[in-house]
C-alpha positions as CSV (number, residue, x, y, z in Angstrom):
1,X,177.4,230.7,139.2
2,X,174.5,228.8,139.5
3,X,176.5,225.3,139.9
4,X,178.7,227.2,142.7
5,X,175.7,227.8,144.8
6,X,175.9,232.0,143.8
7,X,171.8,233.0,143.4
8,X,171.1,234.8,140.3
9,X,170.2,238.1,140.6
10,X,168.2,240.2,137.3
11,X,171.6,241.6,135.9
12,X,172.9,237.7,135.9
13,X,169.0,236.3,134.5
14,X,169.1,239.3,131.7
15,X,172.6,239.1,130.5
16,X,172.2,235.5,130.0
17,X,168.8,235.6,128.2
18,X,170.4,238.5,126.0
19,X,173.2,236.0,125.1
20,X,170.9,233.2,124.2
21,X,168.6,235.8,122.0
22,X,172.1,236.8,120.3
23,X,173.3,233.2,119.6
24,X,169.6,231.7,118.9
25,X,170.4,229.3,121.4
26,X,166.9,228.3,122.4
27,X,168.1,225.1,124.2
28,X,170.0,227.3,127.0
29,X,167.2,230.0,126.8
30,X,164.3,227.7,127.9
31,X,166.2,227.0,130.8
32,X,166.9,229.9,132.0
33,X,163.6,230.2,131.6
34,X,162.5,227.2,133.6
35,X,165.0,228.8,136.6
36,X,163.0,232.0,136.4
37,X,159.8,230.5,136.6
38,X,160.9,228.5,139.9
39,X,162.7,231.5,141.3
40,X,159.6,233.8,141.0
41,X,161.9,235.8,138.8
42,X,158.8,236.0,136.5
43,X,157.1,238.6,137.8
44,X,160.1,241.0,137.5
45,X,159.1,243.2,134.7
46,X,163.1,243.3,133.5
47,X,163.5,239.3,133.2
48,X,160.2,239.2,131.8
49,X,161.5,242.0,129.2
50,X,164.3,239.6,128.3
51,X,161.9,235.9,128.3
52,X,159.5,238.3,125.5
53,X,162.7,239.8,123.7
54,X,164.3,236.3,123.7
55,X,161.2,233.9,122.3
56,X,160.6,237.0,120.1
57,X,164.1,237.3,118.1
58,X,163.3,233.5,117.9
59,X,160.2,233.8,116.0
60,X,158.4,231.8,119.1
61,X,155.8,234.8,118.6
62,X,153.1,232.9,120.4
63,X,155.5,232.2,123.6
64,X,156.4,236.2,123.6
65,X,152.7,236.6,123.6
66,X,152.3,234.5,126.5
67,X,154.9,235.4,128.2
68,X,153.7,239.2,127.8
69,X,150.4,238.8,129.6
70,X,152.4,236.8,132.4
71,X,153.9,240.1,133.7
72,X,151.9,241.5,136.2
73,X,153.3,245.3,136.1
74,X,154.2,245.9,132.4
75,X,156.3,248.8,131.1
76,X,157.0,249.7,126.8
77,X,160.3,248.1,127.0
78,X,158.6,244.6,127.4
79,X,155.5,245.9,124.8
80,X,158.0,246.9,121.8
81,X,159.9,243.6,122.4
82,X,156.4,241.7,121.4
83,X,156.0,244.3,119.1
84,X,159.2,244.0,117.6
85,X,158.5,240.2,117.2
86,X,155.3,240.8,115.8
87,X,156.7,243.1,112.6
88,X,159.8,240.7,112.0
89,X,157.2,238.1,111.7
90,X,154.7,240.6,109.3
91,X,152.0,240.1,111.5
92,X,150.9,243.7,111.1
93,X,147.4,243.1,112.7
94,X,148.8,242.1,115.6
95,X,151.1,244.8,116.1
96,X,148.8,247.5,115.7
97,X,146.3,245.7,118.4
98,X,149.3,245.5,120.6
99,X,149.5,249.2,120.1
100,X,145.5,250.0,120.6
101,X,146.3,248.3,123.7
102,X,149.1,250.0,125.5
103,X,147.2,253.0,126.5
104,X,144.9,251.1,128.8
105,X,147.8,249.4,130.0
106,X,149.6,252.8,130.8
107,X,151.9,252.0,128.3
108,X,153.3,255.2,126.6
109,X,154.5,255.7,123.0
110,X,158.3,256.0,122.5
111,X,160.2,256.5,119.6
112,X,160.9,253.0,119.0
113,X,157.1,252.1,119.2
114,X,155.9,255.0,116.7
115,X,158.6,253.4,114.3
116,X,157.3,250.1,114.5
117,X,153.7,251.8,114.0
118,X,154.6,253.4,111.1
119,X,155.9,249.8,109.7
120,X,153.4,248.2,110.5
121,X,151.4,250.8,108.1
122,X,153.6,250.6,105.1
123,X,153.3,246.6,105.7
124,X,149.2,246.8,105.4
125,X,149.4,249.8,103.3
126,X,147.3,251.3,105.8
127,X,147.7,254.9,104.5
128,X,145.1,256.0,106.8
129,X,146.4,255.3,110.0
130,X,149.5,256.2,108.6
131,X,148.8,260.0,108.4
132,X,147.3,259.7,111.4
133,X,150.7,258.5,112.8
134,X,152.1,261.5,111.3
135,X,150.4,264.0,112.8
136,X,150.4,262.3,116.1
137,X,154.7,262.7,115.6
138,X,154.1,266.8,114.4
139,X,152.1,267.3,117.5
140,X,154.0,265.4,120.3
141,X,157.5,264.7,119.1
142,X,160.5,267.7,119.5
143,X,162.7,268.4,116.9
144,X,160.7,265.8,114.8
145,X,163.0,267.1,111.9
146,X,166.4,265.8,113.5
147,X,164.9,262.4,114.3
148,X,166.9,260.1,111.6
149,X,164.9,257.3,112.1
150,X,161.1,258.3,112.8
151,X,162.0,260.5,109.1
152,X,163.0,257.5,107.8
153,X,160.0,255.0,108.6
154,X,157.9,258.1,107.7
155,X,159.3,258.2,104.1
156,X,159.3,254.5,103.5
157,X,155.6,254.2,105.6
158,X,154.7,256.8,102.0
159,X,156.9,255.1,99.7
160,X,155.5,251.5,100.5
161,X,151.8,253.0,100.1
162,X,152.8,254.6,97.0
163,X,152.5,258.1,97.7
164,X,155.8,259.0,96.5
165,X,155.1,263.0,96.8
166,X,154.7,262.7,100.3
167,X,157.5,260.6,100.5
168,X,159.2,263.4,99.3
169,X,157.7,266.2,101.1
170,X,159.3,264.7,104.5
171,X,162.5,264.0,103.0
172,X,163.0,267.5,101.8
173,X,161.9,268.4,105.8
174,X,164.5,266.5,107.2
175,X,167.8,267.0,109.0
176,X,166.1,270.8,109.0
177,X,167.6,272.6,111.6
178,X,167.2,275.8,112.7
179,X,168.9,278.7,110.9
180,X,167.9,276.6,107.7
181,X,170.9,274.4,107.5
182,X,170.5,270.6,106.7
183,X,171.9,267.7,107.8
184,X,170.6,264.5,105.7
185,X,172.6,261.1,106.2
186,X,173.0,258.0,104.6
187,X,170.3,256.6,106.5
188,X,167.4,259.0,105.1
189,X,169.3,259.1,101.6
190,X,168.7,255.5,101.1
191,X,165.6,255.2,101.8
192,X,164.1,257.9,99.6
193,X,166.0,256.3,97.1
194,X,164.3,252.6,97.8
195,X,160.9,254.7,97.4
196,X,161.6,256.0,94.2
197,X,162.9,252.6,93.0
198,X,160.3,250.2,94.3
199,X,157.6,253.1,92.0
200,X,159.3,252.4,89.2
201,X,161.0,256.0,89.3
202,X,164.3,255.1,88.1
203,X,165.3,258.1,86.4
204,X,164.4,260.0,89.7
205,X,166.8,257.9,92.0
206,X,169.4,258.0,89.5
207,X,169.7,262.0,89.7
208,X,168.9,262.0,93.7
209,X,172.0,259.4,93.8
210,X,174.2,261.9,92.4
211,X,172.6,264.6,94.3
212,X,173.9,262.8,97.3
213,X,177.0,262.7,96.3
214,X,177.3,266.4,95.6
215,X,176.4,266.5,99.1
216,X,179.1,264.7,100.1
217,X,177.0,261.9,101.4
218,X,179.2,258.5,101.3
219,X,176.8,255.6,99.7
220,X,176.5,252.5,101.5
221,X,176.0,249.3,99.8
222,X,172.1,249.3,99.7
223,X,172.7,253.2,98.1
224,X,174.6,251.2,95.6
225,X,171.8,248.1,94.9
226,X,169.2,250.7,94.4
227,X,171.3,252.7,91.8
228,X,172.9,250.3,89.9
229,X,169.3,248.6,89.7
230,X,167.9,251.8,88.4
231,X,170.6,252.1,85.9
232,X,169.7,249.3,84.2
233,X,166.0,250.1,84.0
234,X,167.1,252.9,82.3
235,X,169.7,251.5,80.0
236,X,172.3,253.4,81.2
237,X,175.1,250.2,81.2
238,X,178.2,252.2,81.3
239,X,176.8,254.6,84.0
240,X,175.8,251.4,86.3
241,X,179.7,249.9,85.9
242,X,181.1,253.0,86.6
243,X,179.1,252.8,89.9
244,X,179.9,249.2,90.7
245,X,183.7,250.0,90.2
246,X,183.5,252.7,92.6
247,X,182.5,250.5,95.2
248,X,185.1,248.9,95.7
249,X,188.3,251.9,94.0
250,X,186.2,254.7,95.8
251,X,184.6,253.7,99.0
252,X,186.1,250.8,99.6
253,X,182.6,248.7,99.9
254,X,182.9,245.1,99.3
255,X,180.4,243.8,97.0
256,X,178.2,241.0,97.8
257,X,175.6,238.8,95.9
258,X,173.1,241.2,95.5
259,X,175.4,243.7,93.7
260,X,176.3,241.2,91.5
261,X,172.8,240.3,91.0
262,X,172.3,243.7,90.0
263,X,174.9,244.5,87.4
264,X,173.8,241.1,85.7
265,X,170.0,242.1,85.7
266,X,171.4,245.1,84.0
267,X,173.6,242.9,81.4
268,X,171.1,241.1,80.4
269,X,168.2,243.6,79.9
270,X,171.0,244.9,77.4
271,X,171.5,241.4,75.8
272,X,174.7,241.2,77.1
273,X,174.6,237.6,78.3
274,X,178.7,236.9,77.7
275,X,179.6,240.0,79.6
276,X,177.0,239.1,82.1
277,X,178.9,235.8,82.3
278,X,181.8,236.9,82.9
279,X,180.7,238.9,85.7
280,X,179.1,235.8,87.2
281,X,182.3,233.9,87.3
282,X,184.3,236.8,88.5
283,X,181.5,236.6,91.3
284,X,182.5,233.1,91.9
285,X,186.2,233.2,91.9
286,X,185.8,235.5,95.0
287,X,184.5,233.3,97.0
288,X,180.7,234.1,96.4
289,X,179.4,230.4,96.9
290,X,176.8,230.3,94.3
291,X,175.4,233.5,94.2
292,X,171.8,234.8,94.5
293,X,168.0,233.2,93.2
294,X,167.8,236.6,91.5
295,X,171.0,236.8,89.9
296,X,170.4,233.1,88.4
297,X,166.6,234.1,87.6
298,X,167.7,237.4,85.8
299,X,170.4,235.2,83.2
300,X,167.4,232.8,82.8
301,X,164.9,235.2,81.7
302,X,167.5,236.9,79.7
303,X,168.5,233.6,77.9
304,X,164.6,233.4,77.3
305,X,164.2,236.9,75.5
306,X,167.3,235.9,73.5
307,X,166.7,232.1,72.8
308,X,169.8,230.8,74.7
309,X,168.6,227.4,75.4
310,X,171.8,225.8,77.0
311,X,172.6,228.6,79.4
312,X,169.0,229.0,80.3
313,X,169.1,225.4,81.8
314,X,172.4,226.4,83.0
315,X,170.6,229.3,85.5
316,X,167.7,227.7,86.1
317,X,169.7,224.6,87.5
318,X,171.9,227.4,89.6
319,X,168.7,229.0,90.9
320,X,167.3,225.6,92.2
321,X,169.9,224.1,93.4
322,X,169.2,227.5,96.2
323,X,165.5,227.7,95.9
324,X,164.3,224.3,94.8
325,X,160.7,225.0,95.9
326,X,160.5,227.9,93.6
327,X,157.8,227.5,91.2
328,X,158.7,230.5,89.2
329,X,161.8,229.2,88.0
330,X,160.2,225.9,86.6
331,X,158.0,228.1,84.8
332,X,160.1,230.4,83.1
333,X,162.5,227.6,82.0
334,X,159.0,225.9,80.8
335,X,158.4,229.0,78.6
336,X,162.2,229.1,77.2
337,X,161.5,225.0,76.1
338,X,158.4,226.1,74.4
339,X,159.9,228.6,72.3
340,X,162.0,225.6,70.9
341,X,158.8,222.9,71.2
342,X,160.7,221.1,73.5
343,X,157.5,219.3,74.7
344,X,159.4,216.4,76.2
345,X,161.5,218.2,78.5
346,X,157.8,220.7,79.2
347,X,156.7,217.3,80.3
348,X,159.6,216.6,82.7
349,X,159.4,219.5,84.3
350,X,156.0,219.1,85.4
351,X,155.7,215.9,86.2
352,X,159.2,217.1,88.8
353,X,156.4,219.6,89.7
354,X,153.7,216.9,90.7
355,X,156.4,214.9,92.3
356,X,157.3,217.7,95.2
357,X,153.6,218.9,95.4
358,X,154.7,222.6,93.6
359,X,151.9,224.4,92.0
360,X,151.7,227.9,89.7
361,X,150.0,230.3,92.5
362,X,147.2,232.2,91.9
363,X,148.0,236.2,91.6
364,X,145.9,238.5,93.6
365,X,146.4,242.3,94.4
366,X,144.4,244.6,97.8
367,X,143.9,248.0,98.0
368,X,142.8,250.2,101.0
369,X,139.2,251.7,100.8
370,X,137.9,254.7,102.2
């Protein structure tokens, strides 16, 4: 169009900054970019929208941010585009300034923007502004109870601080309609099952997983990751194959690397490390590449517990060969030599270690005080 003479109007300007977003084509972007700003495009709030949404799905936070105070008449579509880049990026802070800010702007809250709130809680475990949050969406959001999504942040904003009760509370509350029927999907299933998992409640997220299915809820994969995760916790090994199988003879679910990594993890906790194998190379004979840092990790610190030197160095070369900056894995194959006083090779890892400037971090923990 633009070769043929044809001007480009804001439908042309935002369709093609939404395809350079989509393809993370940053090349083409800037210069559409470098158009608008000749154009006087710029100061369309729309185009602007699309520059912020574009440098944002980039990760180019500081250019979003720029590019955000360059619109002279803002409206929420351009402020949740920043503060969409902003959570992707876990710069909480940020976020939640951007949010402190919108009302002197004249900037209201919509749905998507009290989501990203209550994110940006969970991801600073600010439980405080979190309740707040809440009772902000009792008070001014309708039918608060059939809103799949604001439930959902809701529960994992409690989950991710901890407070797995209140977790809880909203789940029971949602998909509540009126004349006391519920409607609870996938969506809102999954994640009260992530909250009881990532607490360490894997009893509870076993019995809510087959609560779900008396429900006739239909797991999705990320159902299945948290339940065959929590199975082997729980040392229920037959329970977690049975699940895995149904995957792919139930609900025809494909799955991938991180199932995998799961029913391995679960193997080995048993001390199952030839079964465990044999599920590893049945993950690579369909086409898996070479599978996940976690599922390598898991068979190493299994082969460590049962004083498998071989296949330890076995995972441990798997696990680098994907995350080669990985201190962690040096160190737990350190510890597996040392049960065998393998001093030599102790010495060869860390002098690898000194070699690509890798050192053991330092573990530290925060808390919110009131």
């Amino acid at each position: 169009m633009h070769f043929h003479g044809i001007c480009l109007d804001t439908y042309a300007l935002c369709s093609s900054l939404t395809a350079s977003s989509s393809l993370k084509n940053v090349e083409f972007g800037e210069q559409i970019h470098a158009h608008v700003a000749k154009s006087g495009w710029v100061s369309s709030v729309f185009v602007g929208s699309a520059l912020v949404d574009l440098y944002a799905k980039l990760s180019l936070i500081a250019d979003a941010a720029a590019l955000f105070d360059e619109i002279p008449v803002k409206n929420s579509v351009c402020a949740n585009a920043l503060l969409s880049g902003f959570c992707e990026a876990n710069l909480w802070a940020e976020g939640l300034e951007l949010v402190r800010k919108m009302p002197k702007m004249s900037l209201d809250y919509d749905h998507f923007t009290l989501s990203a709130i209550l994110r940006a809680c969970a991801g600073l475990s600010a439980i405080g502004l979190g309740k707040q949050v809440h009772g902000y969406l009792i008070r001014k959001v309708y039918n608060l109870e059939e809103d799949v999504y604001l439930q959902s942040s809701l529960i994992e904003m409690y989950g991710k601080c901890g407070l797995v009760v209140e977790a809880l509370q909203v789940f029971s509350l949602a998909g509540l309609r009126l004349g006391g029927e519920k409607r609870r999907d996938v969506v809102l299933w999954t994640s009260i099952l992530g909250v009881y998992g990532r607490n360490g409640h894997f009893e509870k997220v076993v019995s809510l997983f087959k609560q779900m299915l008396k429900e006739g809820i239909k797991p999705d994969k990320v159902a299945f990751v948290t339940v065959i995760s929590a199975c082997g916790h729980t040392g229920q090994i037959r329970l977690g194959l049975e699940y895995f199988d149904s995957m792919t003879q139930v609900y025809k679910l494909i799955p991938g690397p991180e199932h995998y990594s799961c029913v391995v993890d679960m193997l080995c906790r048993a001390g199952e490390l030839e079964r465990a194998m044999k599920v590893v190379n049945e993950m690579l004979q369909k086409g898996h590449n070479n599978g996940s840092v976690q599922l390598w990790v898991a068979l190493l610190s299994a082969c460590s517990d049962h004083e498998n030197v071989e296949l330890g160095r076995f995972a441990a070369q798997k696990a680098l060969e994907l995350d080669p900056q990985n201190v962690g894995i040096y160190v737990k194959l350190s510890n597996l030599y040392a049960r065998f006083g393998m001093w030599d090779e102790i010495g060869q890892l860390r002098e690898v270690m000194r070699q690509g400037g890798l050192k053991k971090d330092v573990a530290f923990s925060w808390i919110e005080c009131h």
